[in-house]
C-alpha positions as CSV (number, residue, x, y, z in Angstrom):
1,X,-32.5,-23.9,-15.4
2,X,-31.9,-24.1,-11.9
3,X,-29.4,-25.8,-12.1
4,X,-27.7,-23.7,-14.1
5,X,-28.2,-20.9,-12.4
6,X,-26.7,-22.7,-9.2
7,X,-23.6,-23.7,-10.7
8,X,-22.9,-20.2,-12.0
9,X,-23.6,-18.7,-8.9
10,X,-21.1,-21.1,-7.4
11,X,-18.4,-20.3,-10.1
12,X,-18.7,-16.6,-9.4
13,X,-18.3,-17.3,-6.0
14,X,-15.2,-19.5,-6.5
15,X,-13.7,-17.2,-8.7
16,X,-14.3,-13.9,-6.4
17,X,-12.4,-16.0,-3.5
18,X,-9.9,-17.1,-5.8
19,X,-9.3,-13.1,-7.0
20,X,-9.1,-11.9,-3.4
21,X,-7.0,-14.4,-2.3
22,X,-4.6,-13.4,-4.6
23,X,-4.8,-9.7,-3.6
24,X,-1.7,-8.3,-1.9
25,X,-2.7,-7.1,1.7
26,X,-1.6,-3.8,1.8
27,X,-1.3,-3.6,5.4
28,X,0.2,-6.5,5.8
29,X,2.6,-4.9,3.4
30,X,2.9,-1.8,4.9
31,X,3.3,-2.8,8.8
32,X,6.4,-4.8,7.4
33,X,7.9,-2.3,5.6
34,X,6.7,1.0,5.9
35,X,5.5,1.7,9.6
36,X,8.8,1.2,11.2
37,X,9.6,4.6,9.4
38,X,5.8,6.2,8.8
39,X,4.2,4.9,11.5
40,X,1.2,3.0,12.3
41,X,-1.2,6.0,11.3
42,X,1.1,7.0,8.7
43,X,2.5,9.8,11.2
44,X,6.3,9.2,12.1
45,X,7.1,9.0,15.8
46,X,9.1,11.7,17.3
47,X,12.8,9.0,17.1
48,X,12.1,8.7,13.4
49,X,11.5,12.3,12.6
50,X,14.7,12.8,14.2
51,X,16.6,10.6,12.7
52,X,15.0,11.6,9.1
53,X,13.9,15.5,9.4
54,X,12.5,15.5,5.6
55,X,10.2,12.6,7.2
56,X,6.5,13.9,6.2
57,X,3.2,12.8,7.1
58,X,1.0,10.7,5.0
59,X,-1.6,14.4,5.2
60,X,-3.5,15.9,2.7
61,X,-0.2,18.0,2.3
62,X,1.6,15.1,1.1
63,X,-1.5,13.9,-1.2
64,X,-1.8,16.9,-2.9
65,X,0.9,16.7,-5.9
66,X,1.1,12.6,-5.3
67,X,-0.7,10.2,-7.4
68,X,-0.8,6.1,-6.3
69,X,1.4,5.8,-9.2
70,X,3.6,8.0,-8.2
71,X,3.6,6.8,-4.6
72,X,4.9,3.1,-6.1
73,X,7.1,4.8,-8.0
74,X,8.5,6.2,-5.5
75,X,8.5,2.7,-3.2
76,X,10.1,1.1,-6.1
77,X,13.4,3.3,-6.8
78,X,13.4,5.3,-3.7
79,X,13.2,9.1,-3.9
80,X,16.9,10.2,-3.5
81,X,18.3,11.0,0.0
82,X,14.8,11.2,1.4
83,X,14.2,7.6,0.8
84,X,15.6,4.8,-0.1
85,X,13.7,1.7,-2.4
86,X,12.0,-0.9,-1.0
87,X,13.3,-3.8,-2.3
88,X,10.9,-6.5,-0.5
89,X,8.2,-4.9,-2.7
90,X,9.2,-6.7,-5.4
91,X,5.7,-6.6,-7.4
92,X,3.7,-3.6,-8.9
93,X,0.4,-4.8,-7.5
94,X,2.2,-4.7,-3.6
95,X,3.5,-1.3,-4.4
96,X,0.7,0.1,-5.8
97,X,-1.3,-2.2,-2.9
98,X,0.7,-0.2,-0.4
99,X,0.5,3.0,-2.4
100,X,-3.5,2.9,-1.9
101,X,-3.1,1.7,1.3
102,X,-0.9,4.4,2.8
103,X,-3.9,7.1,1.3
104,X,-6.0,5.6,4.0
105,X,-4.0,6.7,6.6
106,X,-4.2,10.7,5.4
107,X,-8.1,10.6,6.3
């Protein structure tokens, strides 16, 4: 019985690494394509804001009306003028990754 026990505990174990490996990082993601334009803290610097005046902060302000799919959505076919798609996100777990990510960054 121990045995058994063991061996599942080490399959759980495996697959757990296995599942997070495959995981997008998110902020990986987003420091390659987002923070050039957002920001680090998801608040554009004063040159971007400049350069894009409808550029918002990631705030409660900009949570309110925005779900996470809405957010990948929005990463995905861009959101008019405002923003363009991000094409290197070419997955909906790394947009949504991102999407979940950048609602850290409002807190």
């Amino acid at each position: 019985m121990t045995k058994h026990i063991v061996s599942l505990g080490l399959l759980l174990a495996a697959s757990a690494t296995l599942a997070s490996a495959q995981a997008p990082d998110s902020k990986a993601l987003y420091d390659a394509n987002c923070k050039k334009c957002h920001g680090a803290t998801g608040k554009p610097v004063a040159v971007m804001v400049k350069k894009f005046p409808k550029l918002i902060p990631f705030d409660a302000a900009f949570f309110a009306n925005r779900t996470d799919a809405s957010i990948a959505t929005i990463i995905q076919k861009g959101n008019g003028a405002e923003m363009k798609a991000v094409p290197a996100l070419t997955t909906d777990a790394e947009r949504t990754a991102v999407a979940k990510y950048i609602r850290t960054l409002g807190k």
